[in-house]
SEBA-35980 format. One line per 3 residues: number of its first residue (from 1); for each residue x, y, z of C-alpha. Coordinates in steps of 0.05 Angstrom, whole numbers, plus 5000, padded with zeros to 4 digits. Example, Ala and Ser with C-alpha at 12.3 -4.5 7.8 and 13.67 -1.06 7.14 Angstrom:
2
1 = 5246/4910/5156 | 5273/4979/5143;
This chain:
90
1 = 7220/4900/5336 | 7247/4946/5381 | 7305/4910/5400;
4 = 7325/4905/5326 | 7320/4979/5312 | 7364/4996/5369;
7 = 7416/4948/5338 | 7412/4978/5276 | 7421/5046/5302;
10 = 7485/5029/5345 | 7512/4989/5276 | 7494/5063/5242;
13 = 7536/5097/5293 | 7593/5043/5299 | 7600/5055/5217;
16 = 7592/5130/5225 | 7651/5130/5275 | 7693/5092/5240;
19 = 7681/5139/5177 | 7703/5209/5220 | 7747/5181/5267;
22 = 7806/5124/5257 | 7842/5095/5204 | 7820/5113/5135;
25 = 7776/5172/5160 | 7756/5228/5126 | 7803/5270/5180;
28 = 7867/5221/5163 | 7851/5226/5084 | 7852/5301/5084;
31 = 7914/5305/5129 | 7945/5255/5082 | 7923/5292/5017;
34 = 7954/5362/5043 | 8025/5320/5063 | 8026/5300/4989;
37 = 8007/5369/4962 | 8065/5390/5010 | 8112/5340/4990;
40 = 8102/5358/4910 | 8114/5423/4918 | 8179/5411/4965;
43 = 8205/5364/4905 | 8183/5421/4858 | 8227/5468/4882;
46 = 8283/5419/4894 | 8284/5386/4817 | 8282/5464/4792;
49 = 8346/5472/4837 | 8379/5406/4815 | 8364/5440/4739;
52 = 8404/5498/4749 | 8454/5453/4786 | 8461/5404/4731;
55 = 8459/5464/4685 | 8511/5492/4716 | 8560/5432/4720;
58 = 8546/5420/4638 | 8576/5494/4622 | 8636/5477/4671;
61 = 8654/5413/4641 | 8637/5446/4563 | 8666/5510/4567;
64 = 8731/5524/4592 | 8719/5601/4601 | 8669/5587/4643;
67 = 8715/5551/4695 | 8769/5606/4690 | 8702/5661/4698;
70 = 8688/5624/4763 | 8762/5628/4786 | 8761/5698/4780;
73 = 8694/5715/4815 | 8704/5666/4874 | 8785/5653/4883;
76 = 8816/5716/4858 | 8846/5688/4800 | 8903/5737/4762;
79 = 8933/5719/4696 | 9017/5723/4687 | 9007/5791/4656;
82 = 8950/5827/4693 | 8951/5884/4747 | 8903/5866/4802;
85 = 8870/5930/4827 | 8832/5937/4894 | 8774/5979/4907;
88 = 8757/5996/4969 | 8697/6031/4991 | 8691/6082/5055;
């Protein structure tokens, strides 16, 4: 009888190990869960960046003030007719 409690008792442990420690743990699980929550909220912040991208590309290809806006800002554009005047600060 004795002998058969002691194998149940090492079975108990052999499960018990294999529930905190190894493949499928509890330990792998929660390390697994918190990559996920990670990863969502990495793709979160990179669809909401593709948005204003794609948003952005729409008004460019729609509007055609908006391309000659962005000339101006970013290449210095200057019309035929215009006087370009240059601030500079001390």
């Amino acid at each position: 009888m004795k002998t058969l409690w002691a194998v149940m008792v090492v079975l108990i442990l052999l499960l018990q190990v294999r529930l905190w420690v190894g493949e499928g743990s509890f330990a792998q699980v929660w390390s697994l869960k918190n990559a996920i929550a990670d990863q969502r909220a990495e793709n979160a912040d990179l669809a909401a960046r593709n948005e204003s991208l794609y948003a952005e590309v729409r008004n460019l290809r729609n509007e055609q003030g908006a391309v000659e806006e962005r000339a101006r800002m970013n290449l210095g554009l200057i019309r035929k007719d215009e006087t370009f005047f240059l601030v500079v600060d001390n």
